[in-house]
C-alpha positions as CSV (number, residue, x, y, z in Angstrom):
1,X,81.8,134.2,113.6
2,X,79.0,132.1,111.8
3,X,81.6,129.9,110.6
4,X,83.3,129.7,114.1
5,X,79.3,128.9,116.1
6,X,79.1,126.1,113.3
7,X,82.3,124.8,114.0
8,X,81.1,124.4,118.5
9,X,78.0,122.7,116.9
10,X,80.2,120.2,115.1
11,X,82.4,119.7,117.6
12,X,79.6,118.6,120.3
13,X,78.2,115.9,117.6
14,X,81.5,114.3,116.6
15,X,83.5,114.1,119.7
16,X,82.9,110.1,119.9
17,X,84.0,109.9,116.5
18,X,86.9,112.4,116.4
19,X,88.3,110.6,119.4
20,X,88.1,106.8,117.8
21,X,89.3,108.4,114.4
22,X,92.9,110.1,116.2
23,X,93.7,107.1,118.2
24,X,92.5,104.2,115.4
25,X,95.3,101.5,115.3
26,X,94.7,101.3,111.5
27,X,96.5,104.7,110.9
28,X,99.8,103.2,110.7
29,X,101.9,106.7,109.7
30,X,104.3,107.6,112.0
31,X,103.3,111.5,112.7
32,X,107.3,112.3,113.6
33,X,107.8,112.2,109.3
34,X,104.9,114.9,109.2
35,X,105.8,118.2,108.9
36,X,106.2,120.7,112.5
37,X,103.5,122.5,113.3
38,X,101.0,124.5,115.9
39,X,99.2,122.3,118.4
40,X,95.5,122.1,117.5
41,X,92.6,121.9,119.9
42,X,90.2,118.6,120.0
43,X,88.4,117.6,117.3
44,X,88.7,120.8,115.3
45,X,92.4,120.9,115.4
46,X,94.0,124.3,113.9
47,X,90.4,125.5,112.7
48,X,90.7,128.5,115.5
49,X,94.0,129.6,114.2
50,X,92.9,130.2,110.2
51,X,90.4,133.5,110.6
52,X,88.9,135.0,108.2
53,X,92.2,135.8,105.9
54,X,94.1,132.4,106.1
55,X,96.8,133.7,104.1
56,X,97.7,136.2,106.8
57,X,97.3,133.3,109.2
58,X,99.3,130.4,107.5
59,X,101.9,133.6,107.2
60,X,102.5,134.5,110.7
61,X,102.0,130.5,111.6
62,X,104.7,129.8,108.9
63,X,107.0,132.3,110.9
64,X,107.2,130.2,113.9
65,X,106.9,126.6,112.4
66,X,108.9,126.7,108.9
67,X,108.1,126.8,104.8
68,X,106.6,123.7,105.3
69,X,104.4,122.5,108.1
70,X,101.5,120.7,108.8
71,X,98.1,121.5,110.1
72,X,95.0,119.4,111.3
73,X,92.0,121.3,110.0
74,X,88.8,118.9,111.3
75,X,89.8,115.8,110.0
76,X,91.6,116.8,107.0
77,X,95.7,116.7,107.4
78,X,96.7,119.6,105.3
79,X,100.2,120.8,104.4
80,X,101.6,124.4,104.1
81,X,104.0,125.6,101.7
82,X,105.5,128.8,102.4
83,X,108.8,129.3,100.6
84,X,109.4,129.6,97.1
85,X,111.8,126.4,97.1
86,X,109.0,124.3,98.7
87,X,106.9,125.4,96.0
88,X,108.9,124.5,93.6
89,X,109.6,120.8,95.0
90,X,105.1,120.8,95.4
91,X,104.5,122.2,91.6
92,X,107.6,121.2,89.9
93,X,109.5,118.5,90.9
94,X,106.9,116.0,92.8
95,X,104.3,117.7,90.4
96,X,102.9,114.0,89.5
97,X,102.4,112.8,93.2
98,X,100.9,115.8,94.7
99,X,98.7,117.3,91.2
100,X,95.4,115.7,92.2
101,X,92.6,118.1,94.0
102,X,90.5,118.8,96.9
103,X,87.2,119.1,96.4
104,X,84.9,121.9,98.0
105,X,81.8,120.5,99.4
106,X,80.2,123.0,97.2
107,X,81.3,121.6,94.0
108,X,80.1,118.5,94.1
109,X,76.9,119.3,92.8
110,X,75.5,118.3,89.4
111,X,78.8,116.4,88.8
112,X,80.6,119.4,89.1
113,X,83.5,117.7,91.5
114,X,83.8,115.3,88.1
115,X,83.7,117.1,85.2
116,X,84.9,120.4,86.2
117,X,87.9,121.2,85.3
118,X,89.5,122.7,88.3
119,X,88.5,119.8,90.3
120,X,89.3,116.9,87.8
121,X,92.4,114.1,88.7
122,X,95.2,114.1,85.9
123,X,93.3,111.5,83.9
124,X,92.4,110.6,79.8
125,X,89.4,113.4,80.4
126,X,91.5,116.3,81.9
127,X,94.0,115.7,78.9
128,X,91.5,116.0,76.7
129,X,90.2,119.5,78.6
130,X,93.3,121.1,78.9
131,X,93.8,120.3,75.5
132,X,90.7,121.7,74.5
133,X,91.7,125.1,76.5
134,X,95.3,125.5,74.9
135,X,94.3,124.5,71.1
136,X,90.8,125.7,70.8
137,X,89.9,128.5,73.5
138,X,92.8,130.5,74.8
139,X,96.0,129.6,71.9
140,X,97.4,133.0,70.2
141,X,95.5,132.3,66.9
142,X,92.1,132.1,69.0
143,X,93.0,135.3,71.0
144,X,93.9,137.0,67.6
145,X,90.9,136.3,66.5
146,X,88.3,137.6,69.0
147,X,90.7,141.0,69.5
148,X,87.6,142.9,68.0
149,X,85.3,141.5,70.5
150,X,87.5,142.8,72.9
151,X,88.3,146.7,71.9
152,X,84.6,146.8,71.2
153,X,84.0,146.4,75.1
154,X,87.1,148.5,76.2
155,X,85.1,151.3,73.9
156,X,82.2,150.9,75.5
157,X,83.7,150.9,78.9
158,X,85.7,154.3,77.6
159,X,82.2,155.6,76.6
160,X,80.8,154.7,80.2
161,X,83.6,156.4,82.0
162,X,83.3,159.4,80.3
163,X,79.8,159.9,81.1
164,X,80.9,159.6,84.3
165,X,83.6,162.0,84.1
166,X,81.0,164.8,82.4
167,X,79.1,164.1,85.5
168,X,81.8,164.7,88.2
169,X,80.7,161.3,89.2
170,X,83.0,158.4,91.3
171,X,83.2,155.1,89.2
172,X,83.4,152.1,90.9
173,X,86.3,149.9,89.7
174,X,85.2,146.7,90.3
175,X,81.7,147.3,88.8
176,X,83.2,148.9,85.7
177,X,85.6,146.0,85.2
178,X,83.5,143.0,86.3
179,X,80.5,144.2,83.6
180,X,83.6,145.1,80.8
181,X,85.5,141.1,81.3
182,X,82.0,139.3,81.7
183,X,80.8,140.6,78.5
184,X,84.5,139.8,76.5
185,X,84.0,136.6,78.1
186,X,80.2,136.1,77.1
187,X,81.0,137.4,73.2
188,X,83.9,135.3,73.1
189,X,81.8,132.2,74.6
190,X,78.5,133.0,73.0
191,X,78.1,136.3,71.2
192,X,76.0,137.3,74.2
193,X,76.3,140.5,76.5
194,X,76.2,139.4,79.9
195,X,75.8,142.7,81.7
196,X,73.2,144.1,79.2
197,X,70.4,145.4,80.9
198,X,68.2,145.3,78.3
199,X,68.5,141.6,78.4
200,X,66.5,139.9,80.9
201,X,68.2,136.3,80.1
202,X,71.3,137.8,80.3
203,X,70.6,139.6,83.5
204,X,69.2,136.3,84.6
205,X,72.2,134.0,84.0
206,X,74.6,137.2,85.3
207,X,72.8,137.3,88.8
208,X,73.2,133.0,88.5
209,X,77.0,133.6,87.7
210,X,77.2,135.8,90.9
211,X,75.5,133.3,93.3
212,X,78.2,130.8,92.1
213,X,80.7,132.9,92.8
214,X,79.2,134.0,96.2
215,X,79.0,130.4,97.3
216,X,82.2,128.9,96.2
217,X,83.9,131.4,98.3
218,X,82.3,130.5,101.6
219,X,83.9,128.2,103.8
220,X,81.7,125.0,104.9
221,X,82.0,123.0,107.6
222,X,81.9,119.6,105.5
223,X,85.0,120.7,103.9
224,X,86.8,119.9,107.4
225,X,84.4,117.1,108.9
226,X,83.9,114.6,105.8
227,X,81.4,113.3,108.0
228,X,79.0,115.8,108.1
229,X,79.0,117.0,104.2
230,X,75.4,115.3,103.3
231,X,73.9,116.9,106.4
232,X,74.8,120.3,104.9
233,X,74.6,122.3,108.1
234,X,75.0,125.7,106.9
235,X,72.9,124.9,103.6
236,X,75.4,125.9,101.0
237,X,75.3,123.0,98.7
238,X,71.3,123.3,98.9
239,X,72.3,127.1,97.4
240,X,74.9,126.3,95.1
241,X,72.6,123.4,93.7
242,X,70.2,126.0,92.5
243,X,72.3,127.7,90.9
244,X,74.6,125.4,89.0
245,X,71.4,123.9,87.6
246,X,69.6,126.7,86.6
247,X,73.3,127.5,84.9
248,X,73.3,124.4,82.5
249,X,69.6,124.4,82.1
250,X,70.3,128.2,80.5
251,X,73.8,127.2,78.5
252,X,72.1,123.9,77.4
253,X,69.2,126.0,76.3
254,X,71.2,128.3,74.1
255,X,73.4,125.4,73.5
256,X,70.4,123.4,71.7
257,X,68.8,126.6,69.8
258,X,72.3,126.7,68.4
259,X,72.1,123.1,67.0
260,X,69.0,123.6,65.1
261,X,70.4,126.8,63.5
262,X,71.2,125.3,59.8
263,X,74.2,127.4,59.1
264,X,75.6,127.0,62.7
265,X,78.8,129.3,61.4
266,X,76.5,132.6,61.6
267,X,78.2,132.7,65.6
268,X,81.7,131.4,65.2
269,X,82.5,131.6,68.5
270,X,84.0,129.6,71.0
271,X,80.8,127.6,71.3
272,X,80.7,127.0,68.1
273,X,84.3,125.1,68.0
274,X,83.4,123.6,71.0
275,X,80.1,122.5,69.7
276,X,82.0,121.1,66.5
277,X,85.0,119.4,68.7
278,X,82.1,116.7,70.8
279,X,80.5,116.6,66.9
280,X,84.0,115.0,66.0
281,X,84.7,113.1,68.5
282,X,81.1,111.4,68.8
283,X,80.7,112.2,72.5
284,X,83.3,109.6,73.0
285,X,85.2,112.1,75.9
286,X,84.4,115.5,74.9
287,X,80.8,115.8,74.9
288,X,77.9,118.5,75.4
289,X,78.1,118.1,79.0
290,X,81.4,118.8,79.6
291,X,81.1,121.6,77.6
292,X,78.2,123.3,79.8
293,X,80.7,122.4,82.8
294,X,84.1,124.1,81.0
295,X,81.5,127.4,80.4
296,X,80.0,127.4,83.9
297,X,84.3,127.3,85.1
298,X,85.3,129.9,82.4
299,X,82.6,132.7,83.4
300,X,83.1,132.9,87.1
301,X,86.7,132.5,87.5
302,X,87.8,134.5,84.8
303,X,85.7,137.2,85.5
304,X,86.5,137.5,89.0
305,X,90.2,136.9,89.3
306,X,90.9,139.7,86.2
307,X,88.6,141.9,88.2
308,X,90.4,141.6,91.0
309,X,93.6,142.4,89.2
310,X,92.5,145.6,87.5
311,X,91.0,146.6,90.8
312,X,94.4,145.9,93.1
313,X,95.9,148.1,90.4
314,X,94.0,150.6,89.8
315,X,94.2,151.4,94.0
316,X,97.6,150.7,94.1
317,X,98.3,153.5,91.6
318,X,95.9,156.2,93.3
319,X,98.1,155.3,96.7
320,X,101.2,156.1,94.7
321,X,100.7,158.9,92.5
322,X,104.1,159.1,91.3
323,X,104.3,155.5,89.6
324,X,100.3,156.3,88.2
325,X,102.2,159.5,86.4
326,X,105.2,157.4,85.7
327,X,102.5,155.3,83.8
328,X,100.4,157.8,82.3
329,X,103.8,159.5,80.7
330,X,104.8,156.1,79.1
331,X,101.2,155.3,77.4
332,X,101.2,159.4,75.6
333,X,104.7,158.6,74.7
334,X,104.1,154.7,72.9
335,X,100.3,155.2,72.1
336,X,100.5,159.3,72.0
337,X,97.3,160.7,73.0
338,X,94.9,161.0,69.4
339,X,94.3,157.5,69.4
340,X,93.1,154.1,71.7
341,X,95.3,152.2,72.9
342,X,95.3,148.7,70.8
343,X,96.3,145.1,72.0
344,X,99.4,145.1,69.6
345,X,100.9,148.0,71.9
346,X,100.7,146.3,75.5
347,X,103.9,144.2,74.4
348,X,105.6,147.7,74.1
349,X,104.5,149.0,77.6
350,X,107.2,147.7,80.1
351,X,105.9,149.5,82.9
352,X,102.5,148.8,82.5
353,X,103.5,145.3,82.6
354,X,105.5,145.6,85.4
355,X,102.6,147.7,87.4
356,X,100.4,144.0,86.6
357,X,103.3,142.1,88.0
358,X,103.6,143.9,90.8
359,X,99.7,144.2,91.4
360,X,100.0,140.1,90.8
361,X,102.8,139.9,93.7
362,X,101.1,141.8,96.1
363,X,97.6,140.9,95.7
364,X,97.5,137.5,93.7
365,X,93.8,136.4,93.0
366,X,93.9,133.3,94.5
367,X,96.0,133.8,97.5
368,X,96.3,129.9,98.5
369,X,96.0,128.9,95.1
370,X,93.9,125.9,94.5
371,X,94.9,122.9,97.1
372,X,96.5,120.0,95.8
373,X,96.1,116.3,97.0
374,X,98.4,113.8,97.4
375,X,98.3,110.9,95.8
376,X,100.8,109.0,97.6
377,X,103.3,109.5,100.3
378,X,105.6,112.0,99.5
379,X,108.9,113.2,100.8
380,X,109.5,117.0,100.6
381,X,112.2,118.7,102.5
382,X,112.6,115.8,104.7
383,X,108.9,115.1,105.6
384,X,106.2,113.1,104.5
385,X,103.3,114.4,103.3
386,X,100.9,111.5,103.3
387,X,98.3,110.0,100.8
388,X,95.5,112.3,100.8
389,X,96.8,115.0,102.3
390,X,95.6,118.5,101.2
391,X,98.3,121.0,99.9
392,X,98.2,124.6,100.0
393,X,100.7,126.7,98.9
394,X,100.8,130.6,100.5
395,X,101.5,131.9,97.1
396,X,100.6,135.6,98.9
397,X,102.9,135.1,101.6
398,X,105.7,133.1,99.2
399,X,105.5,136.6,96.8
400,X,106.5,139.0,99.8
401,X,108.8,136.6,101.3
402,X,111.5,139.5,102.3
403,X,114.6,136.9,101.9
404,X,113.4,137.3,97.8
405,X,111.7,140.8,97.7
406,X,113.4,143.7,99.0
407,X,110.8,146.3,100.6
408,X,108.4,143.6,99.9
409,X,105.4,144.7,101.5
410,X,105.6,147.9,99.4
411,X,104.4,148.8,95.7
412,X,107.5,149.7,94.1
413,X,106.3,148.2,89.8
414,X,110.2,149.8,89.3
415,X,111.9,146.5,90.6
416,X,110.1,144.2,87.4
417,X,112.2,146.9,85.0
418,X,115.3,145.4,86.5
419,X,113.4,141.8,86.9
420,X,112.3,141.4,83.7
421,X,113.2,138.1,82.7
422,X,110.6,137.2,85.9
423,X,107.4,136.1,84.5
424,X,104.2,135.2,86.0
425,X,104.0,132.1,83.9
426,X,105.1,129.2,86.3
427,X,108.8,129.2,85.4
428,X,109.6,131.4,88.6
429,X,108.6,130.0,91.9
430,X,108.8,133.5,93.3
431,X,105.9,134.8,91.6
432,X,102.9,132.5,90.6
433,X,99.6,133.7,91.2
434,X,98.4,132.0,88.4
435,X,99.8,128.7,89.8
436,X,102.6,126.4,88.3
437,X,103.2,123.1,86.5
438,X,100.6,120.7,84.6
439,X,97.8,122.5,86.3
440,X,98.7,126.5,85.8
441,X,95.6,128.6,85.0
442,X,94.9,127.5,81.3
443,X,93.1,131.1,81.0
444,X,96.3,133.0,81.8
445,X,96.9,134.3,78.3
446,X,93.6,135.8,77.8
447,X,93.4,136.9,81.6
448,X,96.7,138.5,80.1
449,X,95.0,140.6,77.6
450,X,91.7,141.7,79.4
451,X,93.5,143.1,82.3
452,X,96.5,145.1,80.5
453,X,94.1,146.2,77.9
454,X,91.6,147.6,80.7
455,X,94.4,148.9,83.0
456,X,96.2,150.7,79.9
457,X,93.2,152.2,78.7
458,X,91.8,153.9,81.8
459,X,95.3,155.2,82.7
460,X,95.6,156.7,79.3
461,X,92.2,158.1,78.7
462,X,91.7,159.7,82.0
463,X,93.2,161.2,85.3
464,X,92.1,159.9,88.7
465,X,91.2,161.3,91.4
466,X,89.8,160.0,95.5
467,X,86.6,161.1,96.4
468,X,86.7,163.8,99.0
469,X,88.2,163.2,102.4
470,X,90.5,160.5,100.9
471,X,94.1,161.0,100.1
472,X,96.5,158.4,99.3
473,X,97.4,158.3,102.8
474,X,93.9,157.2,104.6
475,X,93.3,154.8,101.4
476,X,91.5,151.7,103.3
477,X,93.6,148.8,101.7
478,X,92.3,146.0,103.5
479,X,91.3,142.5,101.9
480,X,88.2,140.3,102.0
481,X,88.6,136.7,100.9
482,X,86.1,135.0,98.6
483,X,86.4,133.0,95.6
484,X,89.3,136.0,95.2
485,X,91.1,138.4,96.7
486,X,89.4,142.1,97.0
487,X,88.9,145.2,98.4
488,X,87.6,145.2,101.4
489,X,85.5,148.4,101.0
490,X,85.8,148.6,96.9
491,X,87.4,151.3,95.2
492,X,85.6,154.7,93.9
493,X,87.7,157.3,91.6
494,X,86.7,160.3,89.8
495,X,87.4,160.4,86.3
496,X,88.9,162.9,85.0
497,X,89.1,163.7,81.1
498,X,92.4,164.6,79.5
């Protein structure tokens, strides 16, 4: 509603502009290459027609107009993939024209739009980034490495629940697994607990994390009228520029005390390598300030979308009892019940790995992915999609596309037994909620690892129960989009020890 009032506002002030901009001679396209689509309304286009959950939108719009249409959202031209063949020809085959970004008004604080990854062009300092993630941050012998870090805060989650369960107490997913991945990610980072409230610069920089997240899931008006993004109407860069600086005042705070330690090898942690990397390469590309800027990425997205995973599945399995026994009886069979369960066993849990693929089709993280930008005109499916054009790809709708999925709107894990040779690593254009081609999710191995390891472990350790009045049944499913997908109303469970 907020976003809707803004939107009146904006339309009242740029009318006079809006109107020279559509009928300008200079725009020389012809608009019968663009994709079909809905007819929008003046000045703000399609911006009535996207809601509050524009992946169920762009669905039922995508029904009527095609796998690939075209929308005018302000005065951005965007482009809508809905079919996993379209996706392929977006994030495979015309991967190079169309792997550029849009940039949230949000981001482009601090330098953020330029150094962060995310938001970076394909250029000599992305290389070097994505280079940096696969060799130094997330490759197998680095993941190895920090598996203690790891089953050290899967115990201590254990530990937590169980209180809990002594109690007769509800745990809240999403709390429990949010505070359990932000401290893996912290240790691994910097040998820091982030949710330790004992710590009051940790609490400090956890709250900061949060507002970035909070923001950079809010919509704003100068995403859609270019015009209008200094003016910042409803005040969200004003927000988001607090917080991203009082982010890399804290990391380049610890970043410095770090430095002056003489035997900088007391915390080999990621910091440490990265710290040693801009060492070796002089600050030529890879310097300290990208590094604050690859940390303040890393924390919030990997937190949330692997919180959002282990949520999704977790509630998925208390709606279908039958496949949360059908997990439970494969975890006492491979791990037994006398001991943890330990990272090396998750490749020997075929169900539990389908119940994350399945959780990952129905409920990706990042419904719409991360819109591309073209960088030239670009033929797809027999239209163009013009220079500068935003792309989003449905990956939500695209993974429950019923012409691929059989019963695809239910929760049925059983179908990846049969599908196993489909992955969630960009080779299948069915199922990519981590995204595909040169800009996949770099953190997907690790992401990996946290959420099978969590999942596995509360499955195994306890039975689940609703809190009164709920049955699988009345379960309240719905979503709320932010930086990720979620619960609506977030999920509560009683532990129960076995």
């Amino acid at each position: 509603m907020e976003l809707m009032m803004c939107m009146l506002f904006v339309s009242f002030i740029v009318s006079c502009l809006s109107l020279l901009l559509l009928f300008n001679s200079s725009n020389k396209r012809t608009h019968s290459k663009l994709p079909p689509g809905p007819k929008g309304y003046l000045v703000i286009g399609n911006l009535m027609d996207i809601g509050d959950k524009p992946h169920q939108s762009l669905a039922n719009l995508a029904k009527s107009h095609g796998p690939i249409m075209s929308l005018k959202l302000g005065q951005m031209t965007s482009i809508v993939i809905s079919s996993a063949a379209m996706a392929k020809e977006v994030l495979q085959t015309h991967d190079q024209q169309l792997c550029d970004r849009t940039i949230p008004c949000s981001s482009a604080v601090y330098d953020h739009d330029k150094l962060g990854f995310p938001w970076l062009p394909v250029s000599d300092v992305w290389r070097t980034l994505r280079k940096v993630c696969n060799n130094h941050m997330f490759s197998q012998k680095i993941l190895d490495s920090t598996e203690i870090i790891r089953r050290k805060q899967i115990q201590r989650l254990l530990d937590n629940v169980r209180e809990k369960a002594l109690k007769g107490e509800a745990v809240d997913i999403e709390k429990a697994a949010f505070g359990t991945i932000l401290n893996m990610l912290s240790n691994m980072i910097f040998s820091v607990d982030l949710a330790d409230p004992n710590s009051e610069w940790a609490k400090e920089l956890k709250e900061t994390v949060w507002g970035i997240m909070e923001e950079s899931g809010k919509p704003d008006i100068g995403d859609y009228f270019p015009l209008l993004k200094k003016m910042d109407i409803k005040g969200s860069r004003r927000r988001m520029m607090v917080y991203i600086k009082k982010f890399l005042d804290m990391i380049g705070d610890m970043m410095e005390k770090r430095m002056e330690l003489e035997d900088m090898e007391e915390n080999h942690d990621m910091l440490y390598n990265l710290l040693n990397l801009a060492t070796e390469n002089d600050g030529s590309i890879f310097d300290i300030y990208l590094i604050k800027h690859l940390i303040l990425v890393l924390l919030p997205a990997g937190s949330d979308t692997t919180t959002s995973m282990v949520e999704w599945a977790m509630a998925e399995l208390l709606k279908n009892p039958e496949a949360l026994s059908k997990a439970r009886r494969e975890l006492m069979e491979v791990v037994g019940k006398n001991r943890p369960i330990e990272e090396l066993d998750l490749s020997k849990l075929p169900f539990l790995q389908a119940i994350a693929k399945e959780t990952l089709r129905l409920h990706p993280p990042v419904p719409l992915l991360l819109p591309r930008k073209a960088r030239e005109d670009t033929e797809i499916g027999g239209f163009i999609v013009p220079k500068d054009a935003q792309v989003i790809v449905n990956a939500w709708y695209i993974q429950r596309d019923r012409d691929i999925w059989e019963d695809g709107e239910l929760f049925k894990p059983e179908r990846f037994l049969e599908l196993s040779e489909i992955d969630y690593k960009g080779r299948n254009m069915e199922l990519i909620p981590f995204g595909a081609g040169r800009r996949i999710c770099p953190g997907l191995p690790l992401a990996n690892r946290m959420g099978l390891w969590i999942l596995g472990s509360l499955i195994h350790s306890f039975d689940w129960k609703l809190e009164d009045g709920i049955t699988p049944k009345n379960m309240n499913m719905d979503e709320k989009v932010g930086l990720t997908l979620v619960m609506a109303h977030p999920l509560k469970a009683i532990p129960i020890i076995v």
